[in-house]
Residue, then its C-alpha position, 0 to 999 in steps of 0.5 A: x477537549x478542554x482547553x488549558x484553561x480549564x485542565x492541568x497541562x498533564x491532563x491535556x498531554x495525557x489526552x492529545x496522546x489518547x487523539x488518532x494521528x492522521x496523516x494526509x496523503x498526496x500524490x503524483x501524475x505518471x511519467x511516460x511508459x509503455x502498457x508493458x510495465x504492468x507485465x513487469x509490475x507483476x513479475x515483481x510482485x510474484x517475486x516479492x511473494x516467492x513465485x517465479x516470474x513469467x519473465x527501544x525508547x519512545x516519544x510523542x510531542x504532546x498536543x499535536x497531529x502532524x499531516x505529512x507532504x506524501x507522493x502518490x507516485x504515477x496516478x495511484x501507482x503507490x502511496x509514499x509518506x515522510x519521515x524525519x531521520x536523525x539529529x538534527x532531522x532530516x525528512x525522506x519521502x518512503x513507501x508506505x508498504x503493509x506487504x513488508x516490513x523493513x525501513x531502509x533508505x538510500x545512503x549518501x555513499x549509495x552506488x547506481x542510485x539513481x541520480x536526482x535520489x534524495x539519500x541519507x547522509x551518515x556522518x550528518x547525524x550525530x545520533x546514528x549508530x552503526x549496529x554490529x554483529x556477534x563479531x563486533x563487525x558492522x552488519x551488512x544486509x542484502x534485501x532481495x526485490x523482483x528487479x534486483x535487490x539492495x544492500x547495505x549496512x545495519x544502523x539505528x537513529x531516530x525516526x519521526x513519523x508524524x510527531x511519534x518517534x522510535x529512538x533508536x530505530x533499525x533500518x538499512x543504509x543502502x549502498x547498493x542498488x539493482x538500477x531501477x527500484x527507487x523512482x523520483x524524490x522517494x528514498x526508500x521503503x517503510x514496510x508497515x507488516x509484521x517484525x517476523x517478515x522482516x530481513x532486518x529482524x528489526x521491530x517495525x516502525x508502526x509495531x514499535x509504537x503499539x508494543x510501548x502503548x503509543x497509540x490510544x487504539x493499536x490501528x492504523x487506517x488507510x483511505x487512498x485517493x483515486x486519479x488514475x481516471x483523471x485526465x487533468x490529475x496535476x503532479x501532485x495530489x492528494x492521496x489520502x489519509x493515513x491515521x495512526x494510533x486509530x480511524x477518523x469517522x469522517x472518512x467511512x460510514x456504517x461499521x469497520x468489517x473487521x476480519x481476523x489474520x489466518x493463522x500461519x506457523x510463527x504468528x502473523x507475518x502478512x496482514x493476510x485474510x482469507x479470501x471467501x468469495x469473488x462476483x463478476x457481472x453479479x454473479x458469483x465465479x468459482x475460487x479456490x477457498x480455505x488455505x489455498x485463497x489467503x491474501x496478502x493486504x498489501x498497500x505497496x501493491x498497485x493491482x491484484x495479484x491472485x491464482x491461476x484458476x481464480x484469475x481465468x475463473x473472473x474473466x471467463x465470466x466477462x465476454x469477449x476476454x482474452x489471456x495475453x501471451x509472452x511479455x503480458x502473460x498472466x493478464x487478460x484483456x476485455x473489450x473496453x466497451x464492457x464496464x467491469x462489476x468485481x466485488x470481492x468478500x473476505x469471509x462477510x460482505x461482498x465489496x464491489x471495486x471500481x470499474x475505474x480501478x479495473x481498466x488500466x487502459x487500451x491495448x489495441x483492437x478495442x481491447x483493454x487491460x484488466x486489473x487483476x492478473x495472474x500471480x503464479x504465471x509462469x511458476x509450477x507451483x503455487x504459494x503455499x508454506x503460509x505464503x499468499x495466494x492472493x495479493x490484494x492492492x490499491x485497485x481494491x483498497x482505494x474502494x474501501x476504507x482499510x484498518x490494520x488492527x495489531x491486537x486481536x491482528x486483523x484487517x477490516x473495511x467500511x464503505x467510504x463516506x461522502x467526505x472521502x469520495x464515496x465507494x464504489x458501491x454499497x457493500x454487500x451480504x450476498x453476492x452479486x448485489x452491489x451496484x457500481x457507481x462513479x460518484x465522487x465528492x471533493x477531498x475534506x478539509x479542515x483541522x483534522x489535516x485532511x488535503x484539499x483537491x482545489x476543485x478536483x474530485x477523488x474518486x470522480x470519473x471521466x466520461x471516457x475509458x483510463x488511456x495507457x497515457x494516463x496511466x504512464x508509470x504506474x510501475x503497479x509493482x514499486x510494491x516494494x516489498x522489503x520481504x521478499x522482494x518489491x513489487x511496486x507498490x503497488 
């Protein structure tokens, strides 16, 4: 770019508007926690997506790309940014969840939040409104989760991301809270999907801006950062990078496989694919195909959620595995001395996932515990009515570079470059020819925002199997979904 010397200052406005926005990711260690969590993390996703359980105006400062402080809770449990929210502005950390696809925050008058919450004070913010009804009543909303469920009153204020704003912006100003659904310093939830999922019916944040041209491309990117292999991981981390309004070449090499949503009744709620292929131990396995194998991309999705016949199909082609029972029904063990090859295709290339992804830990007797698990135990039927069949999280996207594309609506993937770690393995035409490595590289750094790793390697791999110590926390289902209901996001 010229600098302003040389152009007009309208000429330099119009092209930092044209400029990507990225959005540096960080994130956390775990607290500690049972191996049992991650039946509860399951639960919540399968509640989020309909299945029983087991048990306005717009603005960009001009010339400026704002990198974001953002948790990574609980070693790649989920992956949280920052927003400002009202007048004067006043910044929360929230989910970043492309399975849903409201904003809420907790409010200062917020009842069983848990203590330590940062939450929202109303009357501090000169711009806020409350928004009514057809009565002229304040509306009140409850927002339905795996583990309970949120409440509150409908308002709009402005919100900041990154030097976009949407003013005004709706959101839920919760009042009311089932214990358990917020964690640390994050506030709330921001669902990253489209308005149709939303119980709000507000437009969201991200679609907001594409809809007033905001962006100089309608995408937002996403490379995520690995630690849940890393015994020396620090509370907080680098996560990543969120880059709105585009992609940062820097970050993948070769093409973005771009793939189009199924088609649902109502137009796109889920940023949903078809899932068209699963290798294990390099040889293909049978999976349901067509309407019954689409999949929701979901970033507040810790694992991966899919059908009973495609689960038990993966691990009957790993030797030595087993289907758990009671409070972990719906997750299979492996022996831990088995290094796990899983790609998955979405109507192209075949992209192999992380050995490191898939091991989430010991549970005894020389066992561990996979990372894909069943997302219909426990129910007697399966997804159907557009709903997915298949929630595909962070275990896959940390493997891939992953853009959101609004126009035509799609999802695509490109293999990770060195600078962002490196994938798993080289995607592949044909099933069952990629090869798994663990190399990783330090994160970028430089004037593009990106965070540095003070020495530390995000996809690197120790030499030793992830411990259930490690991966304390990782509540896989603060998948948060706004929609219906949360599932770690993760």
């Amino acid at each position: 770019m010229a600098s302003p010397l040389v152009l007009s200052l309208l000429a330099f406005v119009s092209l930092a508007l044209a400029d990507p926005l990225r959005i540096p990711l960080a994130r956390r260690t775990p607290r500690n926690a049972s191996i049992e969590r991650f039946a509860d993390a399951a639960d919540f996703v399968r509640l989020k997506y309909g299945l029983d359980a087991v048990q306005p105006k717009l603005q960009r400062r001009a010339g400026q790309t704002v990198g974001l402080p953002i948790i990574n809770q609980d070693q790649d449990s989920s992956y949280i940014g920052t927003i400002t929210v009202g007048t004067p502005g006043e910044q929360f950390n929230i989910v970043l969840d492309t399975g849903s696809s409201d904003l809420w925050l907790a409010s200062s008058d917020c009842l069983a939040c848990p203590r330590g919450t940062p939450e929202f004070n109303p009357s501090s913010s000169s711009s806020l409104q409350q928004v009514t009804g057809s009565t002229g009543q304040a509306q009140q909303l409850t927002i339905q989760y795996g583990s309970g469920s949120v409440a509150g009153m409908l308002v709009q204020d402005t919100v900041n991301m990154g030097g976009f704003t949407v003013n005004p912006q709706k959101f839920l100003l919760v009042e009311q809270m089932t214990s358990g659904l917020l964690d640390g310093d994050v506030s709330g939830i921001m669902g990253l999907a489209f308005q149709a999922l939303a119980t709000t019916q507000a437009t969201p944040f991200w679609q907001a801006l594409v809809n007033n041209n905001q962006f100089a491309s309608p995408e937002m990117a996403f490379w995520l950062t690995r630690f849940l292999d890393d015994n020396n991981a620090q509370q907080n981390e680098p996560g990543g990078e969120l880059t709105l309004g585009g992609t940062n070449s820097t970050l993948f090499t070769g093409d973005i496989e771009f793939q189009n949503l199924a088609t649902v009744p109502d137009g796109p709620t889920f940023w949903m694919l078809e899932v068209s292929g699963v290798t294990v131990q390099g040889s293909s396995v049978s999976i349901p195909t067509g309407n019954s194998a689409l999949a929701a991309i979901d970033t507040g999705t810790t694992l991966i959620g899919g059908p009973t016949n495609a689960v038990a199909a993966i691990f009957n082609a790993i030797p030595g595995s087993t289907a758990l029972t009671g409070q972990m029904a719906g997750f299979f063990s492996f022996p831990c001395s088995t290094t796990l090859s899983i790609s998955m295709a979405f109507g192209g290339q075949s992209w192999p996932i992380s050995d490191a992804d898939l091991n989430l830990g010991s549970v005894g007797n020389g066992q561990c515990l996979g990372g894909i698990f069943d997302l219909n135990a426990g129910s007697n039927v399966g997804s159907g009515n557009g709903n997915p069949d298949w929630v595909v999280g962070d275990t896959f996207l940390k493997n891939v570079y992953s853009v959101f594309r609004a126009s035509p609506p799609s999802v695509g993937f490109a293999q990770l470059s060195d600078t962002a770690g490196g994938s798993s393995g080289a995607p592949s035409g044909t099933p069952g020819s990629a090869t798994l490595s663990r190399t990783g590289a330090p994160l970028p750094t430089g004037s593009s925002g990106n965070p540095s790793s003070s020495g530390s390697s995000s996809n690197a791999a120790p030499p030793s199997l992830p411990s259930a110590s490690l991966l304390a926390g990782l509540f896989l289902t603060l998948c948060t979904g706004l929609a219906s209901s949360l599932a770690f996001f993760a």
